[in-house]
C-alpha angles and dihedrals in degrees: 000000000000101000089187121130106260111244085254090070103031087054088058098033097044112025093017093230116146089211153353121278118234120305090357101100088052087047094050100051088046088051094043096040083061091246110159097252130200113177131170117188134159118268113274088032090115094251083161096060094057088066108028083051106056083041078081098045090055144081112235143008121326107204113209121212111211134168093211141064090206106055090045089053091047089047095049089048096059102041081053094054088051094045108265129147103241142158141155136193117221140159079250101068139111119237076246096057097047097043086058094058099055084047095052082045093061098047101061084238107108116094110182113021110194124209140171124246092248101060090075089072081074116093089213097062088079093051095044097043083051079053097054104041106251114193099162140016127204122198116204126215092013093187083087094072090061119086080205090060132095103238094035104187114186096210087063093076088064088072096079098050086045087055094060097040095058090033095220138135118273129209120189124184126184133165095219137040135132121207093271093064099039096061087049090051084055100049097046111037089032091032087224104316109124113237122196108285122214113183108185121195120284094214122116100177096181089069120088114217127212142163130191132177110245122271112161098333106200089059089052089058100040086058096049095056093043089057087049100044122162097020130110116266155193128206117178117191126166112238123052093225084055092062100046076055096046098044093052085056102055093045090054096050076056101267124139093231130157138181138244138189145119108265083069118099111266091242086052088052099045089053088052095047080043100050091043092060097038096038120065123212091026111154107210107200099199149159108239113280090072111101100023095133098355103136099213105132092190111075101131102193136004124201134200112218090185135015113287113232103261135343082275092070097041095061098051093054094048094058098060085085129079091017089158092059087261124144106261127154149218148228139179134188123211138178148146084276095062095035083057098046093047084054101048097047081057097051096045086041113103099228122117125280094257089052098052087051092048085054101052082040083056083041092051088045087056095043090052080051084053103043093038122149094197141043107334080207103049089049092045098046083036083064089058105046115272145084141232148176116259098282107208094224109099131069082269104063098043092045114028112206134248116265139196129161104256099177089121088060106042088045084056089049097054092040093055085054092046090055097051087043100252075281088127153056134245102264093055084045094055101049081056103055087039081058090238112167115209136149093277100041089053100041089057096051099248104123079068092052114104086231086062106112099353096113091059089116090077129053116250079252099052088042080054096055090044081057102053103041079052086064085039082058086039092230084137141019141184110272098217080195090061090038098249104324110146115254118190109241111218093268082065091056103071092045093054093041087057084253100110141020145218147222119199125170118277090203104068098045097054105052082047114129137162106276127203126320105260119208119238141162097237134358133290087267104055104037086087091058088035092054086054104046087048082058104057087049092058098053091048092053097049094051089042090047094228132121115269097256099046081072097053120325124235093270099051091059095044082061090048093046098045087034106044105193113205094188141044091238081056081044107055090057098065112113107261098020105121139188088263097043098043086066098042101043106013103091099045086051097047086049088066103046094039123016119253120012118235119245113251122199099231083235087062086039092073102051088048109133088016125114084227084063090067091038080060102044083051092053096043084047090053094044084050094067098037091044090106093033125264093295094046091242109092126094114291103256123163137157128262115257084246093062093053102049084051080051096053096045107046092032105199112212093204139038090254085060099044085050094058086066121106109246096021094110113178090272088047084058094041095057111028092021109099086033097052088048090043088051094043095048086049088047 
């Protein structure tokens, strides 16, 4: 007869909890019962408790998967106050700590051992989870073993392999996937195998969600918080050198405010993550890997200084916030600066084609998040899957935007891209509706297009905020083929075709206004090029070992990428593409800017960028036609590249001098003779 406690009373005698929140109690005896477990619930929604829970109900170690020392050392800390055997090994430890694991460990006494993911990549963890008695592992934060997600972790695909090895259950919880993720979770920690799924509703009703276009921002933030004063906060930026600044600003408008990322020292960070759950009222100012795990139900507000990665990342720190069912709110900042910067980080990113579409597709799902005209709840529970009433608890739904029917101007938009053949970003197709004549517009032929000059009704910043509440409704994206250039998507189709129409926010387009200058390498129109080009740098220098710009240097790829070379002669004249590196490199970088990169003869190589390279192209071409004799009938004879490039350099001006070159016998004369002088004399 099983003589365990059943998951009711151990929930009041260990964790002091009357009852179960809801879905828990159906997760845990799934868990317990060594069911495979997938479950996805909102933060705040106790995902901790269905695995620390059935630990206990269990014989044996659970081993717990988690990406962050922080939240494993927060964790431990509390199953130790209420009486758990816990532990965990991390690169954080003392030899003290550690020592009283592994002694925990041998004594059967340990209940939940923590590790990071990395620590799989050891080949003594097997051997140390069969020595402690591992009959279930549970993986945190299971998102990170997606590429699709938002927080992708390598390590994480070991799990798997660790599972059936051990040939244990394994439960995995995380706050946020889409079904995307979640059928990647599945294939790679189940291996296919489909575990019971529990997906628990994303809605946290008690947070207040609001969005706002950046105008001076720090003062944005600074207001929020003062009319916040004395609650615990949250403020995610993107930089690290963002949130030190950040952070000075709000102590000297009297805030206790701190920062957090991870170039700090560990011992810097710990004291942060230590002061924000003793301290009420502590502003952290972070990049986002602060808050993951940390147990502090409190947090009143958290704000976005700059726009998160995908609508993935957004809900998980937010939700960091009003973990006791408390009201709390939100706020996020978002501006051109922001957009730029997302899609850069995807450009410049190494993952495939298709997955670099599938991001600015998630960034264009944030952004419509961002410019909506309706209910930010019902969009943001509608991404995940289900649907809801308008909750009348965003910015939204207390203040309802401005609307107008903009289907004029965004039908003179994508008619301005389909005329220069979706071959261009916004920037280039703006200039063209404001009627704005430059080099490149003229050398292109679009000051001559009907679309030239039609859009002067609106600003260039009002035409910038059309365009990118166009990507928010996902009319057009980024082409990462064409290297940012906006292509229509097949909702765009029927609007431009007079068949549908569209409402975007007045709003917004009318208190827009030129922001700051911000500083870039190359234009609007060639950072996509440039992000590209920095990309396949990158993965040249790290299979060659060798720092970026020994590969080619900043400079080097801002000519390539105002420049664009289509050919190795083109390329050969960039500043800083030598002899050597032109036939290393060349053709992978042509290859990006143009396609394929044309097949030199390394006799043609070297002449590449020279005028003698076009004196050879012109001889081969010559040889070419005469190969066969001037009839065509008589036997196939041409020179060797060599010969040619001798040609090309020395350049003889009569037959005795031609004959004095290696490779040119008496029937070589006889054939290419009189043409290779007549091209020579004309070169």
């Amino acid at each position: 007869m099983d003589t365990r406690p059943a998951p009711q009373a151990l929930l009041a005698q260990v964790f002091g909890f009357a009852s179960f929140r809801p879905g828990q109690e159906d997760i845990v005896r799934a868990v317990a019962e060594g069911r495979d477990t997938l479950a996805i619930m909102p933060t705040g929604g106790g995902k901790s408790l269905c695995f620390q829970l059935p630990a206990l109900l269990r014989d044996g170690v659970t081993v717990v998967i988690s990406p962050l020392i922080a939240l494993m050392r927060d964790q431990v800390r509390s199953l130790r106050e209420i009486g758990v055997e816990a532990g965990a090994l991390t690169s954080g430890n003392t030899e003290e700590e550690t020592e009283e694991v592994f002694a925990a460990i041998d004594a059967g006494r340990l209940k939940l051992l923590y590790i990071a993911p990395e620590r799989l990549a050891s080949s003594g963890t097997l051997h140390l989870m069969r020595r402690a008695g591992v009959s279930l592992i549970a993986v945190d934060e299971a998102h990170c073993v997606s590429q699709w997600g938002h927080d992708f972790r390598p390590d994480y695909l070991r799990i798997g392999e660790v599972k059936r090895l051990l040939n244990v259950p394994l439960a995995a919880f995380t706050a946020t996937a889409d079904e995307e993720t979640r059928s990647e979770i599945i294939n790679r920690l189940f291996e296919g195998c489909a575990p019971e799924t529990f997906l628990h509703g994303f809605d946290r009703p008690n947070i207040h969600l609001a969005f706002s276009p950046k105008d001076q921002p720090r003062r944005q933030i600074l207001d929020f918080a003062a009319a916040r004063k004395g609650q615990s906060g949250i403020v995610y930026c993107a930089s690290r050198a963002k949130t030190e600044a950040l952070a000075t600003a709000l102590r000297e408008h009297g805030h206790a405010a701190c920062h957090y990322h991870g170039g700090m020292d560990a011992d810097d960070r710990r004291e942060v993550e230590s002061r924000f759950q003793r301290e009420d009222g502590l502003i952290v100012v972070a990049t986002i890997a602060f808050g993951m795990g940390i147990d502090k139900p409190d947090i009143r507000w958290v704000a976005h200084a700059d726009l998160p990665k995908s609508i993935e990342a957004y809900y998980q720190e937010i939700g960091r916030a009003g973990r006791d069912g408390a009201p709390a709110e939100t706020m996020t900042l978002y501006g051109a600066d922001d957009i730029r910067l997302r899609r850069t980080q995807i450009d410049e990113g190494m993952a495939p084609a298709d997955r670099k579409e599938a991001d600015h597709a998630r960034l264009n799902a944030l952004l419509g998040l961002a410019e909506l005209i309706a209910c930010r709840r019902q969009k943001l529970l509608g991404y995940f899957g289900e649907t809801s009433e308008p909750c009348g608890n965003c910015d939204l739904c207390d203040s309802p935007p401005e609307l107008f029917d903009a289907t004029e101007a965004v039908r003179k938009a994508l008619s301005a891209a389909l005329r220069t053949g979706e071959s261009y970003g916004a920037g280039h197709l703006i200039e063209i509706l404001l009627g704005n004549s430059n080099d490149k517009i003229r050398s292109r032929g679009h000051d001559d297009l009907p679309t030239f000059g039609v859009g002067k009704d609106l600003s260039r910043p009002q035409w910038q905020a059309v365009f990118r509440q166009m990507q928010g409704h996902d009319l057009i994206r980024p082409d990462f083929e064409r290297h940012g250039a906006l292509v229509m998507t097949e909702p765009a189709r029927p609007i431009l075709r007079g068949e549908a129409t569209i409402t975007l926010r007045r709003d917004l387009i009318r208190s827009a206004k030129s922001g700051p200058v911000v500083k870039t390498l190359v234009s609007e129109e060639d950072a996509p090029l440039m992000s590209a080009l920095k990309a396949k740098r990158r993965a040249l220098a790290e299979s060659a070992r060798v720092p970026a710009y020994v590969i080619f240097t900043d400079k080097t790829l801002i000519e390539m990428a105002e420049t664009r070379p289509q050919t190795m002669d083109a390329m050969a004249k960039v500043t800083g593409v030598g002899a050597k590196k032109l036939e290393s490199y060349g053709a992978a970088f042509l290859a990006v800017i143009a396609g394929e990169a044309e097949a030199l003869h390394p006799a043609r190589m070297k002449l590449a960028g020279r005028p003698s390279g076009a004196l050879y192209d012109r001889l081969s071409e010559v040889q070419l036609t005469l190969a066969r004799g001037a009839d065509g009938l008589d036997k196939y004879l041409v020179c060797s590249a060599s010969t040619l490039r001798q040609i090309a350099e020395m350049r003889p001006s009569t037959r005795a001098a031609l004959a004095r070159i290696q490779g040119m016998g008496e029937q070589k004369l006889d054939r290419f003779a009189e043409a290779f002088l007549r091209v020579l004399s004309e070169g």
